[in-house]
C-alpha positions in Angstrom: -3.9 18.3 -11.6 -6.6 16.2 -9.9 -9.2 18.0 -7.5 -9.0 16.8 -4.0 -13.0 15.6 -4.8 -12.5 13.8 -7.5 -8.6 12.2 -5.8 -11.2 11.2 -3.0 -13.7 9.4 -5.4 -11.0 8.0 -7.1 -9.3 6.5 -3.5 -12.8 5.5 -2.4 -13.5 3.2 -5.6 -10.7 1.3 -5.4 -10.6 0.2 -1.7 -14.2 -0.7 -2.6 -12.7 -2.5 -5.2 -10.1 -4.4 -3.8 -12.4 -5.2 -0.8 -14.3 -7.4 -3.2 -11.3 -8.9 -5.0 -8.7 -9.1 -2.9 -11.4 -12.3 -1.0 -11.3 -14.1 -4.3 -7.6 -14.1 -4.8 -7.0 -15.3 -1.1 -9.1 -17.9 -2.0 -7.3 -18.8 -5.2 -5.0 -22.0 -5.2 -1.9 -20.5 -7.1 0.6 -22.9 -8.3 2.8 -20.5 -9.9 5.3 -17.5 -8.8 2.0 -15.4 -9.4 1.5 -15.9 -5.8 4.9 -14.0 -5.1 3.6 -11.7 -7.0 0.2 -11.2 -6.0 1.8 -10.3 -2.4 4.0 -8.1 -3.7 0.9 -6.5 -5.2 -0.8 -6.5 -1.8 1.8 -5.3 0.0 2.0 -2.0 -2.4 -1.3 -1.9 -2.3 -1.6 -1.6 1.7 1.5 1.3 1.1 -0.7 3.2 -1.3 -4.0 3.1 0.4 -2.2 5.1 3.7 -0.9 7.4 1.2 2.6 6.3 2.6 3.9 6.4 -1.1 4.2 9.7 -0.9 6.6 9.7 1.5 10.4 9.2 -0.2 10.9 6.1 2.4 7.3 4.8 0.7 8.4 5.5 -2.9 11.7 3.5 -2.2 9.5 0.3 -0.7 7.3 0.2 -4.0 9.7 0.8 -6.3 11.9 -1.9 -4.7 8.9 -4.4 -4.5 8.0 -3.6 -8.3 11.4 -4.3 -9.6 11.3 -7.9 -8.1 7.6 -8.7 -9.5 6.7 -10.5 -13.2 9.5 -11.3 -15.1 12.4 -9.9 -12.7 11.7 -13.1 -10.5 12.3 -15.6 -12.9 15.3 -17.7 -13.2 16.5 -16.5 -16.5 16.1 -12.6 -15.9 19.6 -11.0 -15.9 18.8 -8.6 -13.2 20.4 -9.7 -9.7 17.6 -11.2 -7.3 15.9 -9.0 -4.8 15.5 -9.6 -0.9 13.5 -7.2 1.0 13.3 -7.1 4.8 9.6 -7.6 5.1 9.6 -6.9 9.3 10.7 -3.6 7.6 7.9 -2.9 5.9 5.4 -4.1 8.0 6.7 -1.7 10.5 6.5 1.0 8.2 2.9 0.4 7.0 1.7 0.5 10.8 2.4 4.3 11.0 -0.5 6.6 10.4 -1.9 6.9 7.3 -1.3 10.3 5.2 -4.9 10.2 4.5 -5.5 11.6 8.0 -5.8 14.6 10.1 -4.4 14.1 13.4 -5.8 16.9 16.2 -4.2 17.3 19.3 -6.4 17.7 22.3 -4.8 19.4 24.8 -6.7 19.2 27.5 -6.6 15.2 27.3 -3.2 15.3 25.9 -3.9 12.7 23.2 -4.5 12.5 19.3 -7.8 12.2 17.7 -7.5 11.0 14.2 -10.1 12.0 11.3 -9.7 10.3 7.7 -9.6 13.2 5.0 -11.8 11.8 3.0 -14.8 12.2 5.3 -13.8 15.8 6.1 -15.8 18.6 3.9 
C-alpha cells in the first residue's frame, strides 16, 4: 500500500500534468470520435482529481463512462450504445472534494475547507 506522501506526490504531478495538456488538446481540431472520447477522459478525470471515485456512486460514473469510450462507440461494436445523463454528473462533481478536510466553526456556524494535501 501507498504512503499518504508519496499518494500526495503522485496526485500533485498529475494535476500539474494535465494543467499543461489538457490546453493543447482544447486547442486541437479533432475530426474523429476521439473527441467523444477525450471528454469522456475529462470528465473522469475531473471525478478522480476530487477523489469522488472512491465513492460507489463515483466508481459507477467511471466505469459507465469507460465502457462507452474507444472501440465501444463505434458502429460495429456489439455492445448496446451507452447514454449517460451528463446534468447528472455535473451535479455530482460539484460536491466537495474527498481530498479535503472540512472544520466546522462553531462560533460562525460555517465550514472552513483545507485540501489534504497541504496538511502535514
Amino acid at each position: 500500500m501507498r504512503s499518504a506522501k508519496r499518494e500526495a506526490r503522485s496526485a500533485k504531478r498529475e494535476a500539474r500534468s494535465a494543467k499543461r495538456e489538457a490546453p493543447i488538446f482544447d486547442s486541437v481540431q479533432w475530426h474523429s470520435k476521439k473527441y467523444s472520447d477525450y471528454l469522456d477522459f475529462k470528465l473522469i478525470f475531473r471525478i478522480t482529481q476530487k477523489g469522488l471515485h472512491y465513492i460507489s456512486e463515483g466508481a459507477d460514473f467511471v466505469n459507465l463512462i469507460g465502457s462507452r469510450m474507444n472501440n465501444n462507440r463505434l458502429s460495429t461494436s456489439n455492445k448496446p450504445k451507452i447514454d449517460i445523463d451528463l446534468e447528472k454528473i455535473e451535479e455530482f462533481i460539484k460536491q466537495p472534494s474527498n481530498y479535503e478536510i472540512r472544520v466546522l466553526l462553531a462560533s460562525e456556524e460555517k465550514f472552513l475547507f483545507y485540501p489534504w494535501i497541504a496538511i502535514k
